[in-house]
Each structure stands twice: as structure tokens, then as C-alpha cells.
BAMIZA-152461 format. One record per residue (C-alpha): x, y, z. Coordinates in nm, 3 decimals. Example, Ala and Ser with C-alpha at 12.3 -4.5 7.8 and 13.67 -1.06 7.14 Angstrom:
2
east/north/up
1.230/-0.450/0.780
1.367/-0.106/0.714
// end
This chain:
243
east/north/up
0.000/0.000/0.000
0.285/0.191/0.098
0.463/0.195/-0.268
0.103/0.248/-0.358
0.113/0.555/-0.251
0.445/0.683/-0.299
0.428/0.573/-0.662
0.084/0.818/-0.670
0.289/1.073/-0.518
0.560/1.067/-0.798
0.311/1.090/-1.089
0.186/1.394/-0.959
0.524/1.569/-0.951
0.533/1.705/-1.263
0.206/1.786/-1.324
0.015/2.124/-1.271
-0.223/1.972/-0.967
0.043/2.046/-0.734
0.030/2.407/-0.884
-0.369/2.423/-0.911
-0.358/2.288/-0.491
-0.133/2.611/-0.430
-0.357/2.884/-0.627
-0.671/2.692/-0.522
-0.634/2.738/-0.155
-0.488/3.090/-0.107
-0.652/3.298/-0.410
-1.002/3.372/-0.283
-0.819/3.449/0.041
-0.556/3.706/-0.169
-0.891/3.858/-0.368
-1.048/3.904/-0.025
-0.777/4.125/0.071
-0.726/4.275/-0.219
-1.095/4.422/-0.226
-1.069/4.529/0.167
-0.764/4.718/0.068
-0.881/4.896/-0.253
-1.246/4.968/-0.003
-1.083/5.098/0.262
-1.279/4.934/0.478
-1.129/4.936/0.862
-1.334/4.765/1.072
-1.433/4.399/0.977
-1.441/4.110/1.259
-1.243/3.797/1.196
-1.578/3.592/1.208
-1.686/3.815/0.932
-1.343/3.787/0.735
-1.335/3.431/0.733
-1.711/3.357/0.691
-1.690/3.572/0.344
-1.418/3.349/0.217
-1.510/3.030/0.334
-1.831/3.068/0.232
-1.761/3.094/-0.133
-1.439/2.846/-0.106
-1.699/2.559/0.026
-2.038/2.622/-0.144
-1.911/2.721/-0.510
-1.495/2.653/-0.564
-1.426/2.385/-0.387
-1.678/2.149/-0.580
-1.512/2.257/-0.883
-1.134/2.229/-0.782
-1.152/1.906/-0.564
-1.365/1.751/-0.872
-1.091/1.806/-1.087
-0.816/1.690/-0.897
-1.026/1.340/-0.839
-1.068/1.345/-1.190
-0.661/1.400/-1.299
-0.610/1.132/-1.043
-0.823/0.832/-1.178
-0.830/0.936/-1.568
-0.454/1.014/-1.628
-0.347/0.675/-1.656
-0.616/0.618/-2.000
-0.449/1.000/-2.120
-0.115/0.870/-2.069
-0.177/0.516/-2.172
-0.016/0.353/-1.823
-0.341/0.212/-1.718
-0.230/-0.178/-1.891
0.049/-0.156/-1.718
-0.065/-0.070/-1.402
-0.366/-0.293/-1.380
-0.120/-0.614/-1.449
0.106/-0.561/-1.146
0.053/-0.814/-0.835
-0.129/-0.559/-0.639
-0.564/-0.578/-0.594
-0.766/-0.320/-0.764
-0.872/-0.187/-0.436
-0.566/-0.135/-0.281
-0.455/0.109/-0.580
-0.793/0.260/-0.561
-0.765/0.308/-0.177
-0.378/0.450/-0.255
-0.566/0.741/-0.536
-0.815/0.804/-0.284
-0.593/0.917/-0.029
-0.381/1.094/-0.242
-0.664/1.264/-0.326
-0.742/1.323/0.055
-0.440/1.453/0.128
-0.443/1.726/-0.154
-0.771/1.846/0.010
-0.613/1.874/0.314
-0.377/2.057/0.177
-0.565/2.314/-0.016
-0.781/2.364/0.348
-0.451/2.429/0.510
-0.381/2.653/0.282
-0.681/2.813/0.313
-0.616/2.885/0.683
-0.267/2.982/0.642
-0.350/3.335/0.427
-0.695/3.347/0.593
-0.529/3.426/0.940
-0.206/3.580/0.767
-0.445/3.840/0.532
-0.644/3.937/0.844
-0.333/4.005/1.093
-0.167/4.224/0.804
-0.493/4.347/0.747
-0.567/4.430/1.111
-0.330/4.310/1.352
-0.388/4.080/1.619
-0.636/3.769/1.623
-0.774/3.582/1.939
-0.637/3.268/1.975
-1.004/3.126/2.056
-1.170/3.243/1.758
-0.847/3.082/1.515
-0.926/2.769/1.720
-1.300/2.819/1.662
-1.216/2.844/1.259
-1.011/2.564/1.288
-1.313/2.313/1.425
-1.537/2.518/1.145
-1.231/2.387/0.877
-1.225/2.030/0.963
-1.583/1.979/0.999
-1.592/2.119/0.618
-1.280/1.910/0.532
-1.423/1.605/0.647
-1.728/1.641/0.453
-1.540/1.731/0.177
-1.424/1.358/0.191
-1.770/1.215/0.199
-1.901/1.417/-0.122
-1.533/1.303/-0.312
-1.638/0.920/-0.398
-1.883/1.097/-0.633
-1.636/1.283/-0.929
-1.394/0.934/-0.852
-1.748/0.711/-0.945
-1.803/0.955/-1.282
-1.380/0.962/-1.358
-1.372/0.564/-1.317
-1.703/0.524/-1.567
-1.651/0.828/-1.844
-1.243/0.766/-1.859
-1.285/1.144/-1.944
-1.180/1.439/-1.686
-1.431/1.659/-1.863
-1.752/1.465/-1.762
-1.593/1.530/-1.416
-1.507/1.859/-1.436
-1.836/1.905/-1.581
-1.996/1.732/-1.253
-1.804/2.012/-1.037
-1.953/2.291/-1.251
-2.278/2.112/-1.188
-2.247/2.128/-0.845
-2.173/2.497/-0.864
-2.451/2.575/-1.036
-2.640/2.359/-0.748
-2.494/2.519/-0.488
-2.510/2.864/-0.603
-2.892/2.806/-0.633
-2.979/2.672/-0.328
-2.756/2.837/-0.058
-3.021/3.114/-0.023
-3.362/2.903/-0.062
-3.527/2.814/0.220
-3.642/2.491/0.158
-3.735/2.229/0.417
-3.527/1.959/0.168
-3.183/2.171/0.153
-3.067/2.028/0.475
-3.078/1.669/0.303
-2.890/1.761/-0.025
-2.525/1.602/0.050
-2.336/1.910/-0.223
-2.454/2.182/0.007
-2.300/1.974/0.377
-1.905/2.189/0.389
-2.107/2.472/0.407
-2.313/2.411/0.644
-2.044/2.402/0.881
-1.970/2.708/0.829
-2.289/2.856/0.876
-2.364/2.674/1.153
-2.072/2.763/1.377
-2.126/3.163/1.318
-2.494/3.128/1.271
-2.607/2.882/1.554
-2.939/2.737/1.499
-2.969/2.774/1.122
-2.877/2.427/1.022
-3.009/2.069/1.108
-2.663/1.977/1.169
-2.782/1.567/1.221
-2.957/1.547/0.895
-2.625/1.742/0.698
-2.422/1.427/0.906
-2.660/1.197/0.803
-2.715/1.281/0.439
-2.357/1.260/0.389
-2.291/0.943/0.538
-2.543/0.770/0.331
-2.395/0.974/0.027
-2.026/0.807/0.139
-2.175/0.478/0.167
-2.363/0.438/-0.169
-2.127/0.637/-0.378
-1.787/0.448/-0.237
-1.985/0.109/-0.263
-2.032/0.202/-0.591
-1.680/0.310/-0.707
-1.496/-0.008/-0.542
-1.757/-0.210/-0.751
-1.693/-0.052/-1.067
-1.308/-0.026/-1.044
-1.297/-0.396/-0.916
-1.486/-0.560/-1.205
-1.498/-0.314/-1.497
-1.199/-0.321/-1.760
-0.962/-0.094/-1.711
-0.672/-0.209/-1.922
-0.755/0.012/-2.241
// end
């Protein structure tokens, strides 16, 4: 599993993921600045600050950016005409699957820490000091989004595995933009259950207490993990993937 992994790590090397990881996490951050700089503005809390950017990072960009990465993961080896070759070696189908997977969790991660680094970096130059209770606060708001993050990812890895095309996936992370973007501000009693909109909510419900059904987010995305990882180690055990 080990070699697995480090072989996953390699491949991405020289490719631009590690570059897209870098921009992905700090440039909403770095336009958030940017615009509080050019307004003028002087008095904006942190809970405010980091709301705004999180906010758009886990609703709208985040669908797009971590469904691309799944999908350069899973589909480069039918672009680059490696996946014969890989799929002969002694080693199950599931245990190279489970080795993409957490490559792909671990570029997440690293995006979110990101994230945090110029969030708290941008407001201190912006304003000076921060409370070390409220970074700690954001923190618990990060990896709640970060772990749900990792339940919604089985489903661009699912589309990657059947198209053999990044652009059906890519085109799922638009979708879920679109989705997103749509519903964030309805009011619905059936929002709570859609899985896409569950980062978010963690956001919104650590500043805004009370606003979200925080056990039917958990339990929407659990069930969404379940069926859609079922689903993928199914199809990437049995289907052909030597051409």
C-alpha cells in the first residue's frame, strides 16, 4: 500500500495539480484582501473575514477544484496510456484505488490548510492581532468542512472511473456549482438533506447557531459516502480498465 502511494505521489510531480492545490487554496483568500484594501474598509471582525471566504471556497470553488483533482487522479493513466500496465502488477484493484483516494485526501487537506494559512495571515496584516479562541473556533469550522469534503469526493472518482474522461468530471463540479449557487439562499425544508450543500453548512452553523439541522447534513452525507464508495470499489474492481 505503501509503494502504492508513494508511486501516486511521484506521478503527480510534474504535473500542474500540485500548482492548481497552491492557487486553489490561497486565491479567494488574496482577492479578499485585495478588495478590503482597494475599499478601505477598517473595521471587519475575523468571524466576518473568514465567513466571506469560506463561504464561497466551500459552497461554489471547492466542488469545482476538488472535482478536478479526483478526476486528474483516476483518468490520467487512459491520457497517458499507463493504465495496462498498471492494472497487471501483483497488487488488488482496491488497494490502488484506496492509494488514489488518499492521495486525493491529502491534496484536500492541503488546499484547506492553505486556506487557513492566508486566511489568518491576510487578516493580521490586514488588522493586527487575532484571538487565539476564535483561530481555534475556525479551525473546528475547517475540519468539519474538510471532512465532509471527503464524503461528497467518492462521487467525481465514481463519474472519472465510468466516463475515462476528466471533462464529464469537471463538468460534474460545474454542476455542483450551479447547485450550490442556487440553493444556498432558498429556504427549503429539503436543503438540509442535499449532500453538495454539507461543507457549508459548517460554516454557517458555527457563526450562525441554529440555522442548520446539523444531524440530517451528518446523516445525508454518510449515506452519500456509503452508496457512492460502494459504488466506485464495484466498478473499479470488475470493470476493464486495461484500455
Amino acid at each position: 500500500m505503501l509503494n502504492v502511494i508513494y508511486s501516486e505521489f511521484l506521478k503527480l510531480k510534474k504535473s500542474y495539480i500540485i500548482l492548481l492545490v497552491l492557487i486553489g487554496g490561497s486565491v479567494n483568500p488574496g482577492f479578499m484582501d485585495l478588495a478590503i484594501m482597494v475599499s478601505g474598509e477598517k473595521n471587519r471582525t475575523f468571524e466576518k473575514y473568514v465567513y466571506n471566504i469560506e463561504l464561497i471556497n466551500f459552497s461554489l470553488i471547492y466542488g469545482i477544484l476538488f472535482a478536478l483533482i479526483a478526476g486528474y487522479i483516476f483518468c490520467r493513466e487512459y491520457s497517458d496510456k499507463t493504465a495496462s500496465t498498471l492494472y497487471a502488477y501483483p497488487i488488488s484493484r482496491v488497494k490502488i484505488f484506496i492509494g488514489k483516494l488518499i492521495i486525493i485526501y491529502a491534496l484536500i487537506t492541503i488546499v484547506y490548510f492553505i486556506q487557513m494559512v492566508t486566511m489568518y495571515l491576510g487578516y493580521y496584516m490586514l488588522y493586527g492581532s487575532i484571538e487565539y479562541k476564535l483561530i481555534i473556533n475556525d479551525i473546528k469550522v475547517n475540519i468539519c468542512s474538510l471532512l465532509f469534503q471527503f464524503l461528497l469526493i467518492p462521487i467525481p472518482i465514481f463519474i472519472a472511473n465510468i466516463s475515462k474522461n476528466i471533462v464529464l468530471t469537471v463538468s460534474y463540479g460545474i454542476l455542483s456549482f450551479i447547485i450550490t449557487a442556487s440553493l444556498t439562499r432558498m429556504k427549503s425544508f429539503y436543503i438540509k438533506y442535499i449532500p453538495l450543500l454539507t461543507p457549508y453548512f459548517c460554516a454557517k452553523n458555527f457563526y450562525y447557531p441554529g440555522k442548520v439541522d446539523m444531524m440530517a447534513a451528518i446523516t445525508s452525507g454518510i449515506i452519500c459516502f456509503v452508496i457512492s464508495i460502494a459504488l466506485c470499489i464495484y466498478q473499479y474492481n470488475k470493470t476493464d480498465m486495461t484500455y
